[in-house]
Each structure stands twice: as structure tokens, then as C-alpha cells.
C-alpha positions in Angstrom: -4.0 4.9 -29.6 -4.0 2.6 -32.4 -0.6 1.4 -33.7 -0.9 -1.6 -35.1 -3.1 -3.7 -36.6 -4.0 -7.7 -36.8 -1.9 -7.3 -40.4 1.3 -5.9 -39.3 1.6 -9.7 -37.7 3.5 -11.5 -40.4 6.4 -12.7 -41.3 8.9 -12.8 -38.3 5.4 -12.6 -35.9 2.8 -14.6 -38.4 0.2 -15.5 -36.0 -3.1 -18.0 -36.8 -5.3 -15.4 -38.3 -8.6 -15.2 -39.5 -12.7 -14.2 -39.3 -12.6 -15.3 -35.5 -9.2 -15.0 -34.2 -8.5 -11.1 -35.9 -11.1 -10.2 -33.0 -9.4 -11.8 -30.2 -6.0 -10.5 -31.6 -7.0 -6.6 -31.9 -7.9 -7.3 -28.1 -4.7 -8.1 -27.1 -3.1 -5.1 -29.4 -5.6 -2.8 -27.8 -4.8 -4.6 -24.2 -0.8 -4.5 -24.2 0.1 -1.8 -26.6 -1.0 0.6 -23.8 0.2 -1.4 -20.8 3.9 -1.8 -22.2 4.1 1.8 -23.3 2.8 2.4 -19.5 6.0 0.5 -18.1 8.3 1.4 -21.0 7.5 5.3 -20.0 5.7 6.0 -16.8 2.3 7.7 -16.7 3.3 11.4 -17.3 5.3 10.5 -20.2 3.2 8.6 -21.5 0.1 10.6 -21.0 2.5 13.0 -23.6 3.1 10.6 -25.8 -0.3 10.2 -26.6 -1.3 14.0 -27.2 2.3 14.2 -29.5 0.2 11.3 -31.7 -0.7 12.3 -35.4 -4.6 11.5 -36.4 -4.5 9.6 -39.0 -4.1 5.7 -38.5 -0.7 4.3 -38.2 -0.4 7.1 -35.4 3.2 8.1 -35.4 4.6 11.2 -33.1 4.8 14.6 -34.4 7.9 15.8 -32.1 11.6 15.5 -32.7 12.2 13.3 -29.0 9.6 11.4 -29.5 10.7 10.6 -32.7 13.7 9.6 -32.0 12.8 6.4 -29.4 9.7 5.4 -31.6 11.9 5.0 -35.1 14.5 2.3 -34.6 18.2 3.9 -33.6 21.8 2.4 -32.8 24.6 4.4 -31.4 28.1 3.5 -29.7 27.2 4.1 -25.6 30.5 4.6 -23.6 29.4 7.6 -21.5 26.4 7.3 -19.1 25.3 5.4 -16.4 22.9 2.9 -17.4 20.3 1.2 -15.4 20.1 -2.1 -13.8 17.1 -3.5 -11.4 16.2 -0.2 -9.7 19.5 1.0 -9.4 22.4 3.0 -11.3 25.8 1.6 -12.0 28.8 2.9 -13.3 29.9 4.0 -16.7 29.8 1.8 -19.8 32.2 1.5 -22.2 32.4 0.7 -25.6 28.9 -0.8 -26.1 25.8 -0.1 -28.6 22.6 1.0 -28.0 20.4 -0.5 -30.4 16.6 -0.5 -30.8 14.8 -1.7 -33.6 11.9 1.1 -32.5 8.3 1.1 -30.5 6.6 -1.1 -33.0 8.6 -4.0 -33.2 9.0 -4.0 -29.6 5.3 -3.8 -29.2 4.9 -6.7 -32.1 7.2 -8.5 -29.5 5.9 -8.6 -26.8 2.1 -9.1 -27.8 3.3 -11.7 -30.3 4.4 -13.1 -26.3 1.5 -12.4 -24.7 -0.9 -13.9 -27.4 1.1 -16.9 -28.2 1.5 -17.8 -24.6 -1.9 -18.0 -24.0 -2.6 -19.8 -27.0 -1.3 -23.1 -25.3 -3.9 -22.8 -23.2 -7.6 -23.0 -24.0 -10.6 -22.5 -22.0 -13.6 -25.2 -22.6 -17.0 -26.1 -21.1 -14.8 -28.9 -18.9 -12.0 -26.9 -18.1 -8.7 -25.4 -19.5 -7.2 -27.7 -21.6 -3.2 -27.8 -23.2 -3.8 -27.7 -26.9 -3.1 -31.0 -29.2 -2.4 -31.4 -32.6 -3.3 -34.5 -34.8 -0.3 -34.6 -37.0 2.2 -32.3 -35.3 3.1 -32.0 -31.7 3.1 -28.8 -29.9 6.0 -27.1 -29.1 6.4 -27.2 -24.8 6.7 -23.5 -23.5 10.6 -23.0 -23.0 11.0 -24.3 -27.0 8.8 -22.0 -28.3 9.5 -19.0 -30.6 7.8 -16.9 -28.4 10.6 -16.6 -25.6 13.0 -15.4 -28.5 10.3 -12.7 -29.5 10.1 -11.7 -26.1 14.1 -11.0 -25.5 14.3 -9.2 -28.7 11.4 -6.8 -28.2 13.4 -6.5 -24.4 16.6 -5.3 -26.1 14.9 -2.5 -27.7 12.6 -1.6 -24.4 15.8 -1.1 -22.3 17.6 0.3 -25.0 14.6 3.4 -25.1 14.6 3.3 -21.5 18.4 3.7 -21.5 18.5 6.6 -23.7 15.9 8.5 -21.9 16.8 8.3 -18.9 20.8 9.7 -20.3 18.8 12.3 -22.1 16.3 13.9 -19.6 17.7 17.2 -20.6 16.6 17.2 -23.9 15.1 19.7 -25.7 11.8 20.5 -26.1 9.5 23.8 -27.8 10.9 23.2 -31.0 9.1 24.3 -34.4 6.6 21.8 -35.7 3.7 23.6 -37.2 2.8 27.3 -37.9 0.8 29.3 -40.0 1.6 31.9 -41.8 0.5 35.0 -41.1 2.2 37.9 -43.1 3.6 37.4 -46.3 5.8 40.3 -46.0 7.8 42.4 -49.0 10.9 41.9 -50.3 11.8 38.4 -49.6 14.0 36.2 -52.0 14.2 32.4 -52.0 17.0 31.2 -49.3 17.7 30.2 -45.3 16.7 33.1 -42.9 16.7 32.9 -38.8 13.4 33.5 -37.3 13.7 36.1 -34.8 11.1 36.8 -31.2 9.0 34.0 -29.2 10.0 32.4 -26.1 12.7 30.1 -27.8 15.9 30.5 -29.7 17.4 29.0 -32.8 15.0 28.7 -35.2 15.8 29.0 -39.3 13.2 29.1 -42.3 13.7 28.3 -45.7 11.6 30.2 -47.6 9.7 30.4 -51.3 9.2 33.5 -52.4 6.6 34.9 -55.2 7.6 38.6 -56.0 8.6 39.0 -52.5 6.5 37.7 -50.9 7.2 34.4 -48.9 4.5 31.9 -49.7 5.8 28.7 -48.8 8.5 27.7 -45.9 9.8 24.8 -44.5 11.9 24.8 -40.5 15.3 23.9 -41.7 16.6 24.6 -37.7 13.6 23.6 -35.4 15.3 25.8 -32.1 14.3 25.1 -28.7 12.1 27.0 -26.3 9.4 27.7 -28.2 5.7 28.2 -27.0 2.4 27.7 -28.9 1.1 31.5 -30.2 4.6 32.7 -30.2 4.8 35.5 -33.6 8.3 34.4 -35.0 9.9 37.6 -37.7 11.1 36.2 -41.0 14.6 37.9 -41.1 15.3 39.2 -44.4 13.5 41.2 -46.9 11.2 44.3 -45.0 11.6 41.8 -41.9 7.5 42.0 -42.2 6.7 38.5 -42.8 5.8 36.5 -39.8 4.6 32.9 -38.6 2.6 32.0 -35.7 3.5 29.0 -34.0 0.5 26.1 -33.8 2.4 23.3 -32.3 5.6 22.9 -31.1 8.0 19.8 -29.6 6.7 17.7 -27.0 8.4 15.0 -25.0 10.0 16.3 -21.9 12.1 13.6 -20.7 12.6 14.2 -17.0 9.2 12.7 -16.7 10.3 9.4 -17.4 9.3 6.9 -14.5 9.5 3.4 -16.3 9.3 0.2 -15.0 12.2 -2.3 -15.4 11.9 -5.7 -17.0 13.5 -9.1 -16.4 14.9 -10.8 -19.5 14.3 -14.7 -20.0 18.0 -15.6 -19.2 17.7 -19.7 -19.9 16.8 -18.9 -23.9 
């Protein structure tokens, strides 16, 4: 799973970088990007998160709920229980779920986890607190890194919050397909798609002399299976699709792990 990289730590979450510590930093990206996405999700959900991955490096999800919590989001929240230790209270009003998305909650918490240890070093006498000849360094409850740490926990609980409010989500929507028969008599426009396990679908479709050569989901439906033979409506009603991939990210396996935030910053 690779999601980020020693370069996508600047700015806001510069850390000391170079020939030496670029290795130890893509240790600690390999280290906690999996173990945070472990709490923030639970195994299950995680293990799906994964396999919903694109390829190609940034890896970013291919399925409409798992889209959704990994691009940053911000919505008024005034109608479901929310979450609290282990427990469930009451409804909320009139708040805002805000999360600025997986990877600056990730850049967070590593940033956290790198820079904490940083004020300790490990030598042939023994660990040792870092000095500085002409600066001094910043004492632990001071230190940037708490405020990092509280951010990136704003945006974990708010993920955790909407998935647990949403575990009846969705999922077998159209993703990827190939298509299969061209068909006759087909102009340019929206059609429904029509068979498969799910419902919902729509299509819009380019057409060369009737025949549809080129289409693009316009409704993405729910329900649908892999190998499912979706009917173009329209035209003959002979051109069809045959689904290759279709919406992960089944909610009700959430089983994350709540985290404490660093109240005295």
C-alpha cells in the first residue's frame, strides 16, 4: 500500500530530510500508514480497502464509499448518534463533520510518530535527549507535533463517525466494464442499463452509425455483481457491457479503534 512518500512532507509537515534520514522516514510511512488505517477501520475493512486500491503509485480507491472518506468532506451532522469511548450517545445537533481526508490524517499522525522520536536518539552510551548549539530544543508538550497529532484526530473520528452513521451504504455499483456488443441503431444520449443483479444504472453513450463505441456510467446503481451482462436500452436494445469491477466498501464491517485526543494542547 504505498500512499505517500518522504516528499509529500513539506510545508505544514517539513521534516529534516535527506540521503540518510529519507530511509528512516519511508520506514515509519510504511510502519504507521498501515497500523492507523488498521485502527481507523478494523481488519475486514481494511483488508477491502486495500483490494479497492488503484496500481499505479499514489494509490487512490476505485469505489464510490471508499471515495468518499479518503477525499476530504464537511457536512452539517444533526442526526445520528455519534461515538464516544466505546460507547453511543445521543443525537447531535447542529454540528459539522469535517475531515481534511486519509492522507493528511496519515501525514499527521506519522509527522507525530517521527518527530516524537526524534527527541530521542540512540548512541553507543545510551539514549540521549537531542541538543542544539545555537537553538534550544523545543520540550515535548511545546512542540508542533501535539498540534499535528489533534488535527490528523479530527479527521480520524470524523471518518470513523460517518461510517459507522452509514453502514447501510451502498455497494455493487458500476465501476469498470467492457464492452461487449456494439449493437445497431444507437444515437448519442443517456440510456438505463437494463439485467444484472443490481438496479439503477444509466449509460451515456457515443455512437458511430449506430453503433455505441464509447460510454461513460452517468448513474453507477447499486447491487451489481462482477460478470453481470448489462442491455444498453435504446436503439435494437443489442448493445451490451459486461461488468469487470464493481463498488467495494461495505460499511457494516467497520470495527475501529477509538483514539484519545491530547486535551492540554
Amino acid at each position: 500500500m504505498i500512499l505517500l512518500s518522504p516528499d509529500d512532507f513539506i510545508d505544514k509537515y517539513e521534516l529534516s530530510t535527506g540521503m540518510y534520514d529519507d530511509t528512516k522516514l519511508e520506514s515509519y510511512i510504511e510502519k504507521y500508514t498501515e497500523r492507523y488505517l488498521l485502527h481507523l477501520f478494523g481488519a475486514d475493512l481494511l483488508n477491502s480497502f486495500e483490494a479497492d486500491l488503484t496500481a499505479q503509485s499514489p494509490q487512490t480507491p476505485k469505489s464510490p464509499n471508499f471515495q468518499k472518506v479518503f477525499n476530504p468532506f464537511y457536512m452539517d451532522w444533526n442526526k445520528s448518534l455519534f461515538l464516544s469511548g466505546s460507547s453511543l450517545y445521543g443525537y447531535r445537533l447542529n454540528q459539522i463533520l469535517e475531515s481534511d481526508g486519509i492522507l493528511e490524517m496519515l501525514k499527521g499522525f506519522i509527522y507525530w510518530e517521527y518527530a516524537r522520536d526524534l527527541m530521542n536518539q540512540m548512541t553507543p552510551y545510551g539514549n540521549v535527549k537531542q541538543r542544539a548549539e545555537l537553538s534550544h530544543v523545543v520540550d515535548s508538550p511545546h512542540s508542533l507535533m501535539w498540534e499535528r497529532y489533534n488535527e490528523a484526530l479530527c479527521t480520524y473520528r470524523a471518518i470513523q463517525e460517518y461510517i459507522h452513521s452509514n453502514q447501510n451504504q451502498v455497494t455493487g455499483q458500476l465501476i469498470w466494464r467492457d464492452l461487449t456488443t456494439a449493437g445497431t441503431g444507437y444515437v448519442n444520449g443517456t440510456n438505463a442499463l437494463t439485467g444484472g443483479s443490481g438496479s439503477g444504472g444509466e449509460a451515456t453513450i457515443v455512437t458511430t452509425a449506430g453503433e455505441v463505441t464509447n460510454l461513460n456510467f452517468s448513474n453507477v446503481g447499486s447491487g451489481y455483481v462482477v460478470g453481470d451482462v448489462l442491455t444498453i436500452a435504446g436503439g435494437d436494445d443489442n448493445a451490451t457491457i459486461t461488468l469487470t469491477y464493481v463498488g467495494e466498501g461495505d460499511f457494516s464491517l467497520w470495527n475501529g479503534v477509538m483514539k484519545s485526543k491530547a486535551y492540554w494542547i
